[in-house]
C-alpha positions in Angstrom: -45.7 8.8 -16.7 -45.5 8.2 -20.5 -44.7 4.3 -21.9 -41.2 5.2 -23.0 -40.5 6.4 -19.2 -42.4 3.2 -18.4 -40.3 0.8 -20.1 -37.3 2.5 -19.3 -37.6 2.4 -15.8 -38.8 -1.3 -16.2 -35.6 -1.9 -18.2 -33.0 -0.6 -15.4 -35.1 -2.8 -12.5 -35.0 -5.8 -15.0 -31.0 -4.9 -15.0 -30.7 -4.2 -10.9 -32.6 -7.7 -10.8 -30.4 -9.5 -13.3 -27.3 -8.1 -12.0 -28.2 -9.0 -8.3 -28.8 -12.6 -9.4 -25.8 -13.3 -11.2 -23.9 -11.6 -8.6 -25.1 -14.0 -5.8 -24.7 -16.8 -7.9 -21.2 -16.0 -8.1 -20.6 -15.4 -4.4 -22.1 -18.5 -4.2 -20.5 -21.0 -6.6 -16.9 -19.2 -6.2 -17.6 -19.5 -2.2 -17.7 -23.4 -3.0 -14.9 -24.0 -5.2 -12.8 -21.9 -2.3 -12.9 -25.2 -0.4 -9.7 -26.3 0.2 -7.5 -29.3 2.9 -4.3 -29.3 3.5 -3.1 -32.1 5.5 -2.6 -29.4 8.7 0.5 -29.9 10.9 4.1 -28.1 9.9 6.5 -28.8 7.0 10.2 -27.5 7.0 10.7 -25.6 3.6 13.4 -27.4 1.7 16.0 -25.6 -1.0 13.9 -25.2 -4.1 10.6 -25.2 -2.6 7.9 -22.1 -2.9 4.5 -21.9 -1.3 2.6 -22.7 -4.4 4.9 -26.0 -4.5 4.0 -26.7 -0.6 0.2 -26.1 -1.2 -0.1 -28.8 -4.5 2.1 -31.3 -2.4 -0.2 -30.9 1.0 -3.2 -29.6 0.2 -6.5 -30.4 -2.1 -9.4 -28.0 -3.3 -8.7 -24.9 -4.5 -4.6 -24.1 -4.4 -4.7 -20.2 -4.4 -6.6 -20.3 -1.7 -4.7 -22.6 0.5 -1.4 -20.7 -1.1 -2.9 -17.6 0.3 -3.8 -18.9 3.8 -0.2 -20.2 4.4 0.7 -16.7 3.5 -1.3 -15.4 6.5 -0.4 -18.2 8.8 2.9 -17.7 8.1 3.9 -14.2 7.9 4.1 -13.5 4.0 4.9 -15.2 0.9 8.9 -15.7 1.1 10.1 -18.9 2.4 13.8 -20.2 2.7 15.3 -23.9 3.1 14.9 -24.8 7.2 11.5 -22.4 7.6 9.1 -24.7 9.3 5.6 -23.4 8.1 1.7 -23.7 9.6 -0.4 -25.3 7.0 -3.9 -24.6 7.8 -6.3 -28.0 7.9 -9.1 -26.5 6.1 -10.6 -23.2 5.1 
């Protein structure tokens, strides 16, 4: 192998390795902040209310994530006044 076919294969490893590191590091700081409570139990969906409103009301962490889980407790994302909804206790 010649030194420019050296350092070019060194190059792409060095940018596999960098790219798997900062890839992990996402997975695991985003896998953190995904952490979310909600105060578990039911609530009956009142006139005006939408899932993102139910989730800041009853939950803590991070909302989209407790926004989607009521979504997949509950059978999608539309909601009407006297729907009693699942709120998940934790992810």
């Amino acid at each position: 192998m010649n030194t420019t076919r050296n350092h070019t294969v060194l190059l792409t490893l060095l940018a596999i390795g960098t790219f798997m590191l900062v890839s992990w590091l996402f997975v695991a700081s985003n896998a953190a902040h995904a952490k979310f409570a909600c105060t578990g139990g039911t609530y009956v969906v009142q006139p005006g209310d939408t899932l993102y409103g139910v989730a800041m009301a009853r939950c803590e962490g991070n909302i989209v994530n407790a926004v989607h889980h009521i979504e997949k407790m509950n059978g999608g994302s539309l909601i009407h006044p006297g729907q009693t909804l699942t709120l998940p206790l934790h992810d």
